[in-house]
N, C-alpha and C positions, 0 to 999 in steps of 0.2 A: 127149579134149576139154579138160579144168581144167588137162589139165598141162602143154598148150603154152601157156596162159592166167598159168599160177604162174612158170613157168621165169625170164621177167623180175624177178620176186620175190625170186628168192633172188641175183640180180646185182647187189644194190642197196647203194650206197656205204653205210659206215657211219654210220648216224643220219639217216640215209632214213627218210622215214614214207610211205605210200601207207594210203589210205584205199578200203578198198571197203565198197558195199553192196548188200546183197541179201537176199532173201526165204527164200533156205533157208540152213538151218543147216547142213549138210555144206559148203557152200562156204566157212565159215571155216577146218575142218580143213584141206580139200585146201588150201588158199592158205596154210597154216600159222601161222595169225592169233598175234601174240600174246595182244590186247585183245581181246575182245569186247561189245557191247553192243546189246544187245535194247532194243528202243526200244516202247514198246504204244503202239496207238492214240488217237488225242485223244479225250477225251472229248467230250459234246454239247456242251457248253458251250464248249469251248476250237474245235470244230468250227466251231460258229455263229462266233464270234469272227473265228477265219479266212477263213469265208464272206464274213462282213458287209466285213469289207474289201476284198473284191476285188469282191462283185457290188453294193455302194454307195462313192457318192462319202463317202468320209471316214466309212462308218460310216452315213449319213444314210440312212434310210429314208422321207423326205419325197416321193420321188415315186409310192410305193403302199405305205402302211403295210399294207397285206392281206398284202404280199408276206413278212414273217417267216412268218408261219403255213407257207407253202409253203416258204421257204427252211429254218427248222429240219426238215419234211421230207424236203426233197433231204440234208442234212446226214446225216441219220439214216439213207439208206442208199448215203452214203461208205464206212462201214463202219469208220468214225475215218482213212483215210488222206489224210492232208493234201492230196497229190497230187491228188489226187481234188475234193477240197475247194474248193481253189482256182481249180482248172481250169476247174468248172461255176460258180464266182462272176464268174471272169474271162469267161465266155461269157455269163452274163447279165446284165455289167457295165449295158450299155447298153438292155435291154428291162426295163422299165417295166410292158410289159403282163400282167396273170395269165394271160390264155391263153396267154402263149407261155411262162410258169414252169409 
């Protein structure tokens, strides 16, 4: 499987850089990583932060201040991955309503 995935890897002109990422650690060995870097989860705060931007305009919480209370919720079990984060801010960019948060 990884090693028809690496093969292009090791063909790569001199001072090539490719970037990969991923969730397990063995996939650095088998790809022969030089670098590696472990990245942890955002914290709540940095969470919220990232929420707040995508599921309000500019941050602005004016159309349901109720709605933090439920958003650092949903943040909290993102599990810190940004992806996540973001994803469910951008889907309820546009809903306004608490029953649909």
């Amino acid at each position: 499987g990884w090693q028809i995935l690496q093969a292009p890897f090791s063909a790569g002109t001199s001072g090539s850089k490719i970037i990969v990422t991923t969730r397990k650690n063995n996939v650095a060995d088998i790809m022969r990583a030089n670098s590696v870097f472990s990245l942890e989860p955002l914290s709540d705060n940095d969470g919220w932060s990232l929420f707040s931007r995508h599921a309000f305009e500019g941050g602005n919480l004016m159309c349901n201040p109720c709605l933090e209370d439920i958003g650092r919720k949903i943040v909290g079990k993102c599990g810190g991955l940004p992806l996540a984060v973001k994803a469910l801010g951008g889907l309820l960019r546009t809903r306004c309503n608490i029953e649909y948060w």
